[in-house]
VOMAR-900449 format. One record per residue (C-alpha): x, y, z. Coordinates in steps of 0.1 Angstrom, whole numbers, padded with zeros to 4 digits, always signed. Layout:
XYZ...
***
This chain:
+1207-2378+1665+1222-2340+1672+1187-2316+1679+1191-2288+1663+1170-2257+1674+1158-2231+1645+1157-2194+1655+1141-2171+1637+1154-2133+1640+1127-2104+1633+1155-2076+1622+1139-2046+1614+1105-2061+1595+1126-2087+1578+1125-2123+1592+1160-2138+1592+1161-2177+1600+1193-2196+1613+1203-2223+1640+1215-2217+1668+1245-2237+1659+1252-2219+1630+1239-2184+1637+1257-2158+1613+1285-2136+1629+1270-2106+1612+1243-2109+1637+1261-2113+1670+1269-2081+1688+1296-2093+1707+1316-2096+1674+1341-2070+1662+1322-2049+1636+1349-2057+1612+1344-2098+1616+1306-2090+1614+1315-2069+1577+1332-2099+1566+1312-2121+1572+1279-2106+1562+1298-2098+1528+1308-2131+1524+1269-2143+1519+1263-2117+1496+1257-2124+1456+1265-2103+1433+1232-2086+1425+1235-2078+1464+1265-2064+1464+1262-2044+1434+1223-2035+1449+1239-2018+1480+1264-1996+1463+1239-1975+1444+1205-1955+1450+1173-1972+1449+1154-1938+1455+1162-1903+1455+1176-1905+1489+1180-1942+1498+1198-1976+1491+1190-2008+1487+1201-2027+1523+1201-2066+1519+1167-2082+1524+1173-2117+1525+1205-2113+1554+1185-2086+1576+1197-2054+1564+1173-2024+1563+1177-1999+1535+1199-1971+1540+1184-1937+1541+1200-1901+1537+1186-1871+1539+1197-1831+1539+1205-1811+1555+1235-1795+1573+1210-1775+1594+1178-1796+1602+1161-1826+1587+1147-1818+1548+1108-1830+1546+1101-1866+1532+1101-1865+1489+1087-1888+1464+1106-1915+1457+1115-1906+1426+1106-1865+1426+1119-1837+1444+1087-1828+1452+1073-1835+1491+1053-1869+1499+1028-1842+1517+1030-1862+1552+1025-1843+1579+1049-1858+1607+1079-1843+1592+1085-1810+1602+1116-1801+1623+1136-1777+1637+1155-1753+1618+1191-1749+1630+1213-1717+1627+1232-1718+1590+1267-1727+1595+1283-1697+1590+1261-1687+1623+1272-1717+1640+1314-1709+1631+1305-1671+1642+1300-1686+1679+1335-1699+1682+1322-1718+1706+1330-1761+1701+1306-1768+1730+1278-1753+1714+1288-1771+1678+1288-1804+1698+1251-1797+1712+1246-1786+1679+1250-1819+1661+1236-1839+1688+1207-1820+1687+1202-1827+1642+1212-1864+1652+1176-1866+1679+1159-1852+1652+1175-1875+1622+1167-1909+1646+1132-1897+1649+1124-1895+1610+1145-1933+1604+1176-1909+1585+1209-1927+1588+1229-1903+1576+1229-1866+1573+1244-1849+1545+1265-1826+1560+1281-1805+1579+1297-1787+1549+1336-1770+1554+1347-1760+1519+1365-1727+1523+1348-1692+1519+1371-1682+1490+1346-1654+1473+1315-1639+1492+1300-1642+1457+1293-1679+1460+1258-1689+1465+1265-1716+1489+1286-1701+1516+1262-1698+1544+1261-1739+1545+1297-1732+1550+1321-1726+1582+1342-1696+1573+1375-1687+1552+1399-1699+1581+1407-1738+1580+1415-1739+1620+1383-1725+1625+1365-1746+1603+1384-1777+1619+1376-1770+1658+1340-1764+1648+1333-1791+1625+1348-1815+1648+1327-1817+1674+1294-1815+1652+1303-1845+1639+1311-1861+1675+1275-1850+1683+1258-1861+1656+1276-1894+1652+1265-1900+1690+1234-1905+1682+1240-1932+1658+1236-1909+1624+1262-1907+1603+1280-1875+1596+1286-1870+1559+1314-1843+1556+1306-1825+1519+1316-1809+1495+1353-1828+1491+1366-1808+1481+1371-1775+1464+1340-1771+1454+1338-1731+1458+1316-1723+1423+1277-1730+1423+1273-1716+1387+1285-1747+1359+1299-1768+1390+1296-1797+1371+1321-1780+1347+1348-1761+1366+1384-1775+1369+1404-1762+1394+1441-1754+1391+1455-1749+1425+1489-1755+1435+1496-1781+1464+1508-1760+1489+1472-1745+1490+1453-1773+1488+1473-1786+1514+1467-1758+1540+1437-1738+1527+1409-1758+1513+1418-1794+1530+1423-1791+1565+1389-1792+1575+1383-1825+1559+1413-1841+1571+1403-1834+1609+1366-1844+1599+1386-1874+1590+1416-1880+1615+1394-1864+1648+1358-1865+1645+1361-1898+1626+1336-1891+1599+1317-1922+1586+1311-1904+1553+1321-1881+1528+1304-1865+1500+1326-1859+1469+1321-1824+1453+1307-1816+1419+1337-1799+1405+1368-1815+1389+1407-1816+1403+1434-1824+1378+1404-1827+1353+1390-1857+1371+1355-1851+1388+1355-1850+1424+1331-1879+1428+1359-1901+1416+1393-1883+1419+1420-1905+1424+1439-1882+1443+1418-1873+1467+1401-1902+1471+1425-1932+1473+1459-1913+1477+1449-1887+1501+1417-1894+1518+1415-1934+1521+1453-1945+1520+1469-1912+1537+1439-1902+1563+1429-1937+1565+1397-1928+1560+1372-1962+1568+1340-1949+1558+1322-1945+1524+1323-1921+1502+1285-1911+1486+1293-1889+1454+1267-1857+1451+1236-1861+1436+1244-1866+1398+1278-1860+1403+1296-1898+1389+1306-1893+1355+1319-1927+1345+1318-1960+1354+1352-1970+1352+1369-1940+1371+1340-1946+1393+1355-1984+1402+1390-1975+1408+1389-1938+1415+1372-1942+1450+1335-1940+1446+1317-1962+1472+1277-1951+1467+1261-1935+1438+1236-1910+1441+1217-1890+1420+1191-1863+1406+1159-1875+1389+1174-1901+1376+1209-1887+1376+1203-1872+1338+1208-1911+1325+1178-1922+1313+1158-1895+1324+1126-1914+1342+1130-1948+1326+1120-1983+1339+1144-1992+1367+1161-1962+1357+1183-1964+1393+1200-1999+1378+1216-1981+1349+1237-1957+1371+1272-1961+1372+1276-1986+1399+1247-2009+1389+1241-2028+1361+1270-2011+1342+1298-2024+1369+1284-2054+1373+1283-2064+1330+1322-2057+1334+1324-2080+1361+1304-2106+1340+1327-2098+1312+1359-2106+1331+1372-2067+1327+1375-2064+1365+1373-2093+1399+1354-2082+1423+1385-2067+1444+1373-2031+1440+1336-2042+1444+1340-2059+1477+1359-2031+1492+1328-2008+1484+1304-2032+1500+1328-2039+1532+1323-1998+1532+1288-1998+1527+1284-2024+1556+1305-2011+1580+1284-1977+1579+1252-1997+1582+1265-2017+1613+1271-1978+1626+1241-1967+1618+1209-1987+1611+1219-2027+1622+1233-2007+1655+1212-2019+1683+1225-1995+1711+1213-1965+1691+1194-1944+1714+1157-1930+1709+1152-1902+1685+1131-1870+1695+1115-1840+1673+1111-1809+1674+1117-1810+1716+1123-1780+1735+1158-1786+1740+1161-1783+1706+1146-1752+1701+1169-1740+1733+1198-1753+1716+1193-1728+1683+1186-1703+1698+1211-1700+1719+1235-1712+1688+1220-1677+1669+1224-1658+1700+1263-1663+1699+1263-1662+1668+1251-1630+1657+1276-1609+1654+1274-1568+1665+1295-1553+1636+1290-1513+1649+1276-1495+1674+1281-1455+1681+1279-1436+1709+1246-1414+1714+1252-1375+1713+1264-1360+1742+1260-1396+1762+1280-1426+1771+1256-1447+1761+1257-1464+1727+1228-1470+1701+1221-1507+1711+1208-1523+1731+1172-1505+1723+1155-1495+1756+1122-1513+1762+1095-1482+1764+1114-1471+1729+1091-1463+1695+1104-1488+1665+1098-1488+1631+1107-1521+1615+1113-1516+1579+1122-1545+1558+1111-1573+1540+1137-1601+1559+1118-1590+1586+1086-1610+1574+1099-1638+1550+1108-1671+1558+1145-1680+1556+1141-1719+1563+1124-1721+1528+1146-1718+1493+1180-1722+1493+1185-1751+1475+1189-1787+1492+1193-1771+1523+1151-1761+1525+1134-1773+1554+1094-1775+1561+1093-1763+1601+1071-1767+1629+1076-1731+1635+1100-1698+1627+1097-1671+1643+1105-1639+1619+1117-1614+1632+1091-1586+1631+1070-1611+1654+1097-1613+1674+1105-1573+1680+1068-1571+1688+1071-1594+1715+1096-1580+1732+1088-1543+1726+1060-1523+1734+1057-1499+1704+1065-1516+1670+1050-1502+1636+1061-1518+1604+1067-1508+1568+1077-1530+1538+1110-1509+1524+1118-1527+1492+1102-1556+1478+1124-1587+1469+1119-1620+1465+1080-1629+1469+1084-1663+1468+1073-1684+1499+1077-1719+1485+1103-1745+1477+1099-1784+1468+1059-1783+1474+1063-1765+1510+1044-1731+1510+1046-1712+1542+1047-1681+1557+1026-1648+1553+1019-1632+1516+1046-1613+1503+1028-1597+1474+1030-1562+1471+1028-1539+1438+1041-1505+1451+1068-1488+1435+1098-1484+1452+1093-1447+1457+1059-1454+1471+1078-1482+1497+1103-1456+1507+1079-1427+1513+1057-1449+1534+1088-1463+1555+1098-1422+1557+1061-1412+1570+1063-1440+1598+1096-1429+1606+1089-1398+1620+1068-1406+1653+1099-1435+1656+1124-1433+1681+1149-1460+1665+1146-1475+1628+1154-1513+1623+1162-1522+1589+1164-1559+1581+1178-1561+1549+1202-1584+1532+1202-1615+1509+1182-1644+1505+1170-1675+1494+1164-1666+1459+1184-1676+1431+1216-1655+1424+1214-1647+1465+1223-1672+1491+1214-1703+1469+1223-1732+1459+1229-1736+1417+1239-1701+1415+1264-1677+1424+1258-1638+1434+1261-1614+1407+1270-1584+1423+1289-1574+1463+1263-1552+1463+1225-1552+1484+1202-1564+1458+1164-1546+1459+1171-1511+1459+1178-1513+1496+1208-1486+1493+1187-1462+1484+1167-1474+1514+1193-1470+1538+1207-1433+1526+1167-1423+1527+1161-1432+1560+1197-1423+1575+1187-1383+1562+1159-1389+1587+1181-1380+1618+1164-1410+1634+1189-1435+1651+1187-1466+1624+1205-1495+1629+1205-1519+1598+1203-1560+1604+1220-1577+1576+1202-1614+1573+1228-1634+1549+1254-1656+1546+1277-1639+1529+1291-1603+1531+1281-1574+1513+1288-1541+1507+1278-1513+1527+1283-1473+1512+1265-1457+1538+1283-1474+1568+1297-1440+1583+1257-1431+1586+1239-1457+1600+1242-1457+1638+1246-1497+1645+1253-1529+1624+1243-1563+1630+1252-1596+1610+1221-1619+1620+1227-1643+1593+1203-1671+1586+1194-1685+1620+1166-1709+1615+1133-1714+1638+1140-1687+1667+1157-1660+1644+1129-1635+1660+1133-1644+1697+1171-1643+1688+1173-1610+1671+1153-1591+1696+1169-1612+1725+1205-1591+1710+1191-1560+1698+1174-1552+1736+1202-1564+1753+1182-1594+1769+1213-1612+1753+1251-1596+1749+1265-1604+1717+1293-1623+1713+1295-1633+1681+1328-1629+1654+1335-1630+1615+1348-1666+1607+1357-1642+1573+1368-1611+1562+1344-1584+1551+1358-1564+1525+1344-1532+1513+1346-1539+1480+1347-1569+1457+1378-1560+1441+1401-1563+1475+1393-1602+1477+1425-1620+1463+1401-1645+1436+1390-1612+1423+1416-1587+1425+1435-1615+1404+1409-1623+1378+1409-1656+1393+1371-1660+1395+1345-1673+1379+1376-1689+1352+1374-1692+1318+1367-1717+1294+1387-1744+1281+1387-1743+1238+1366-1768+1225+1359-1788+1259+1329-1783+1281+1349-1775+1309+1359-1745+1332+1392-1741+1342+1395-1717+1370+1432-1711+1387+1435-1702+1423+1464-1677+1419+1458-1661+1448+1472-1693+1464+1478-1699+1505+1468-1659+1504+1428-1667+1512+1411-1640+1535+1426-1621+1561+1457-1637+1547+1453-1620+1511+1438-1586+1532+1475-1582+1554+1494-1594+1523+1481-1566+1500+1477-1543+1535+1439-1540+1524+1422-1524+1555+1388-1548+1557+1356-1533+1562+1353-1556+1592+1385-1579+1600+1384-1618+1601+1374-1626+1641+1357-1596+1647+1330-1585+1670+1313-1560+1693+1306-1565+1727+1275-1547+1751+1309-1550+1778+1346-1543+1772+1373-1564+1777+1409-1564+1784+1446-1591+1781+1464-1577+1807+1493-1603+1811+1505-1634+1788+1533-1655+1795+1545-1686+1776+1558-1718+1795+1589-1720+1773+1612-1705+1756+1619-1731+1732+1601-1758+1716+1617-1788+1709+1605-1810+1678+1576-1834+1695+1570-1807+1724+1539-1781+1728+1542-1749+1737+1514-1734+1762+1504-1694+1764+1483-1686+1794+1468-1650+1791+1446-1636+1816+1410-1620+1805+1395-1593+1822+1357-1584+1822+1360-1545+1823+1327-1534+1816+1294-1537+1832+1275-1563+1819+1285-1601+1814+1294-1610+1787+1320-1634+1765+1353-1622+1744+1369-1651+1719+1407-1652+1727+1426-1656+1696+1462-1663+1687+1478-1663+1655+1515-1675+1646+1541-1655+1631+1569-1675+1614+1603-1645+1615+1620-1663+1588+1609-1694+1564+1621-1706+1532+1593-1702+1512+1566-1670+1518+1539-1675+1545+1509-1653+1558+1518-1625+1584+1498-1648+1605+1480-1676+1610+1449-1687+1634+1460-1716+1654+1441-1713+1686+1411-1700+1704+1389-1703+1730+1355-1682+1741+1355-1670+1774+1324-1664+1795+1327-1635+1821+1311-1615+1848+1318-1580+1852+1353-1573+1867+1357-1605+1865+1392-1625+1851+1399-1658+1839+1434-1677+1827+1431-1686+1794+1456-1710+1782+1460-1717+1745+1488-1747+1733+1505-1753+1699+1522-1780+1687+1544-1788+1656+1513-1791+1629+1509-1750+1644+1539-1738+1634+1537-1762+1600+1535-1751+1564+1533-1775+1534+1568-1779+1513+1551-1790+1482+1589-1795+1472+1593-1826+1494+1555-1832+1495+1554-1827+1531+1545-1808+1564+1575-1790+1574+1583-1766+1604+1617-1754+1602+1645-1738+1628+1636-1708+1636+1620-1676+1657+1583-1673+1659+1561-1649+1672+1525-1657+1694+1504-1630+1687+1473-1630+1709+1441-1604+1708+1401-1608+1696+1406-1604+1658+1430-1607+1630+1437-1569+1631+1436-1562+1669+1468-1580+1684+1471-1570+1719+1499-1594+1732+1530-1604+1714+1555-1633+1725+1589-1648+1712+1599-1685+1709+1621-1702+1692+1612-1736+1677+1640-1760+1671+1635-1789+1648+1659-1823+1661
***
């Protein structure tokens, strides 16, 4: 008689038994992950395949108990690891082990134009994500900065969709190295907070195409994404959580896109369009507004006992079904049933290095004059100097609020703390009062905010304290608040909320030298720029926002931060607005927004050159404490054959006396094209990092895609015959080098 030996397999506190004759493929390592999908699905019953395809909690699914796999378990954020909830409440579970880091926002980390960083960046969120048991992180976000009035842009990378591209690339390298999935959100067009679950967009192809898409598709195509998170909104007047466009047609069959798509939190609509419109995981809020807290309330979603009675009833095979699960599985044997997964590690030093020197290059110097009769400029802020810090985003926490992106830190450093570190002479007064609120999701932090004093009595104190002052910091700006940089609500006005104008013009009639910190993620608008002696853009930027403000403002660090958008100087010179194309209107008799993008391709510094609207600050701009110079560019070509690249090297000179970085950037200029384009385009860069008097080679390459537009009447990429023009500088509106080629299409 044959012996037969039983194993038995301890996989992740679940006993799995087998023989060693017939020991499952799922489990052996050596097996393609695809054989092990198959045949790990090909065990599965239907209440385990229908189990693993919806939520089980707020933020986790059901993994398969009886074949070995753990649950699945997501968690926010873009920009650090959101505290442990109930299982069924968005309030905390009040443990104490799950503080984190707080990352710079992502508009902070696209202002460093620096993919290196991006890539520490994510590997950095993917340590701390292994620690806490997360399998995949919801994020990085890349829907395009179209308005500065939506809430949620500071989760966001920037107007420009090269930008957005390079950056969110390697994040998702870096984060995906560690095991953690990357869960690219919010697919797509999803660029209205207020009724998102309501507003269809209208937008014609050729935009969608080369605006608001091409972030996701190289999320897709090159930093091989294991997840996507459909949006809220609707497309073609299908919700985004189950678009048939782009889902099947465009992100699974033309990307080829192998991972699973998890729809927002609430944001599946209907069980049929969520079968065959390319849903793979539901999620949702409370209990996704369904049943509202019942019994088992996570099996009547959409995908649970719903599908599966259609199944029963013979409306639809499991064809759809089992496509889902091979989804679901295959993200699992990435993530959780991946052995080789390295360790996790929280709240390390190296992670507090790496965001702080992400905010450091991120921060951007907007202005900086020269000081009467003297060569010398306003910043950096000498050591023995007298400050007044006037403001209340010097004292409030900015990791709190925000919507889904609140964290609950070890530690943040604000940045009044962090002035008085570095300087000697620091004196404080409050300025305006805003937002009191230091709590979010059952995390209170941070010192009392409370203050009655009218805003005269605020402004005559900060005017007193001003006088024995030798410089006057304002931080001002948005915040977390509703109606500010949140999530659920757009801004109502460009505008500083607060009274802080009044503020500004107060203390600029002071003679002191004031330079004003704006702490946001979105632009605003600034009257009294002509009288304030320095600007700086130090957006949300997590745990060492002190230590990296004051590193910038003495000079400790040299700024070398730029815009990934255009800062207009007023509302009413953004293209969405100037065309009564935002918020939309709505539809008669339906629940539903329909807002049209009219102002098409023409997004950003693309609408601002179209229009010849003169920016407050240009797209890819920023200061310097040094100066720099492009004394020669040559191209390796004159013509560019179809299937060739075409290289610019341009040489980058140091000319001042401190190191420093400068971000080369060229734009293309198509002479002559059948259909209108942009004066230019972004299609490379690269962030150079200089001594003084020293140069460096830069050499920046296009191919085809570069010179590319979309030809929505073939339904194609297209680059035709013609001249084009390499214009090279370090922003949109200072173009230092131009160069000629001709591109010839076989």
């Amino acid at each position: 008689m044959r012996f037969i030996q039983t194993l038995t397999i301890l996989l992740c506190g679940v006993v799995v038994t087998a023989t060693a004759q017939t020991q499952p493929v799922y489990l052996d390592e050596s097996r393609s992950i695809e054989e092990r999908v198959e045949d790990a699905l090909s065990r599965m019953t239907l209440d385990e395949k229908i189990a693993v395809i919806h939520a089980q909690s707020k933020f986790s699914s059901a993994g398969v108990k009886r074949l070995g796999f753990p649950d699945l378990w997501t968690d926010d954020g873009p920009h650090g690891v959101r505290p442990d909830v109930l299982w069924d409440e968005w309030e905390q579970a009040g443990q104490t082990n799950d503080s984190c880091v707080a990352f710079p926002a992502l508009t902070c980390l696209a202002a460093t134009w620096n993919p290196t960083l991006a890539r520490r960046y994510g590997e950095s969120l993917g340590e701390e994500a292994l620690y806490r048991n997360k399998n995949v992180m919801l994020g990085p976000g890349v829907n395009i900065y179209r308005t500065p009035l939506n809430g949620r842009n500071f989760e966001y990378m920037g107007e420009d969709p090269w930008l957005a591209s390079r950056m969110v690339v390697p994040y998702i390298q870096g984060l995906q190295s560690k095991g953690v999935a990357a869960c690219v959100k919010h697919y797509a067009l999803n660029n209205d907070e207020d009724y998102r679950h309501q507003v269809n967009v209208i937008v014609s192809d050729r935009a969608l195409r080369e605006i608001y898409l091409p972030a996701f598709e190289a999320a897709v195509k090159e930093g091989k994404t294991w997840a996507v998170m459909g949006a809220y909104n609707l497309y073609k007047n299908q919700h985004n959580c189950h678009n048939n466009i782009l889902l099947n047609k465009i992100l699974k069959q033309e990307w080829g896109f192998d991972g699973v798509v998890i729809s927002d939190w609430g944001g599946a609509h209907n069980t049929e369009e969520a079968i065959t419109n390319g849903l793979d995981l539901e999620f949702g809020t409370w209990t996704d507004g369904l049943t509202m807290g019942a019994t088992n309330a996570y099996d009547n979603y959409y995908l649970a006992n719903a599908y599966k009675r259609l199944i029963q009833e013979g409306k639809y095979t499991t064809r759809e079904l089992d496509e889902k699960v091979r989804r679901v599985l295959r993200l699992m044997f990435r993530t959780n049933m991946n052995r080789q997964r390295p360790y996790g590690a929280m709240c390390s030093e190296a992670h507090y290095a790496t965001a702080r020197e992400v905010a450091q290059e991120g921060i951007v110097l907007l202005k900086n004059s020269l000081l009467s009769s003297s060569e010398r400029r306003v910043l950096p802020i000498p050591a023995d100097a007298r400050i007044l810090v006037v403001g209340e985003n010097a004292i409030k926490m900015m990791t709190v609020g925000g919507g889904s992106s609140s964290l609950k830190v070890q530690r943040e450093v604000l940045p009044l703390d962090g002035m008085r570190e570095r300087f000697a002479h620091v004196d404080y007064a409050r300025g305006y009062v805003g937002d009191t609120v230091q709590s979010y999701n059952g995390v209170t932090v941070g010192r009392s905010l409370y203050d009655l004093r009218s805003p005269e009595d605020l402004i005559a104190e900060a005017l007193e304290k001003a006088k024995s002052a030798d410089y006057v910091v304002v931080f001002g700006g948005l915040n977390k608040a509703d109606y500010q940089d949140c999530e659920g609500h757009d801004r109502k006005e460009y505008g500083l909320p607060y009274g802080q104008d009044a503020l500004v013009e107060a203390l600029v009639k002071t003679g002191k030298r004031v330079v004003f910190v704006n702490i946001s993620g979105n632009a605003v608008a600034m009257p009294w720029l002509d009288r304030v002696d320095a600007v700086v853009q130090g957006w949300f930027i997590g745990s060492e926002s002190g230590h990296a403000l004051a590193d910038v403002l003495s000079g400790d660090v040299n700024p070398s931060g730029k815009l990934p958008y255009t800062w207009y100087q007023r509302l009413e010179d953004t293209g969405a607005h100037a065309l009564g194309a935002y918020p939309g209107v709505w539809r008669a008799g339906h629940q539903v927004i329909d807002e049209e993008y009219k102002e098409g391709i023409f997004v950003g510094y693309r609408w601002a050159e179209l229009k010849r609207i003169r920016p407050l600050f240009a797209f890819g701009y920023g200061l310097s404490y040094s100066s720099f110079a492009l004394e020669e560019a040559t191209a390796d070509k004159k013509e560019m054959h179809d299937g060739e690249r075409i290289s610019f090297t341009v040489t980058v000179r140091n000319t001042g006396s401190r190191a420093g970085a400068e971000t080369v950037q060229l734009y293309v200029t198509d002479k002559k094209c059948s259909l209108p384009r942009p004066v230019k385009e972004l299609k490379a860069f690269q962030k150079v990092f200089l001594q003084p008097g020293e140069s460096k080679a830069v050499v920046l390459t296009l191919d085809k895609r570069s010179l590319s537009f979309f030809d929505d009447r073939i339904q194609q990429w297209s680059a035709e015959t013609g001249e084009f023009e390499a214009r090279i500088g370090f922003s949109s509106d200072n173009i230092i080098k131009k160069l000629s080629f001709r591109f010839i299409k076989d």
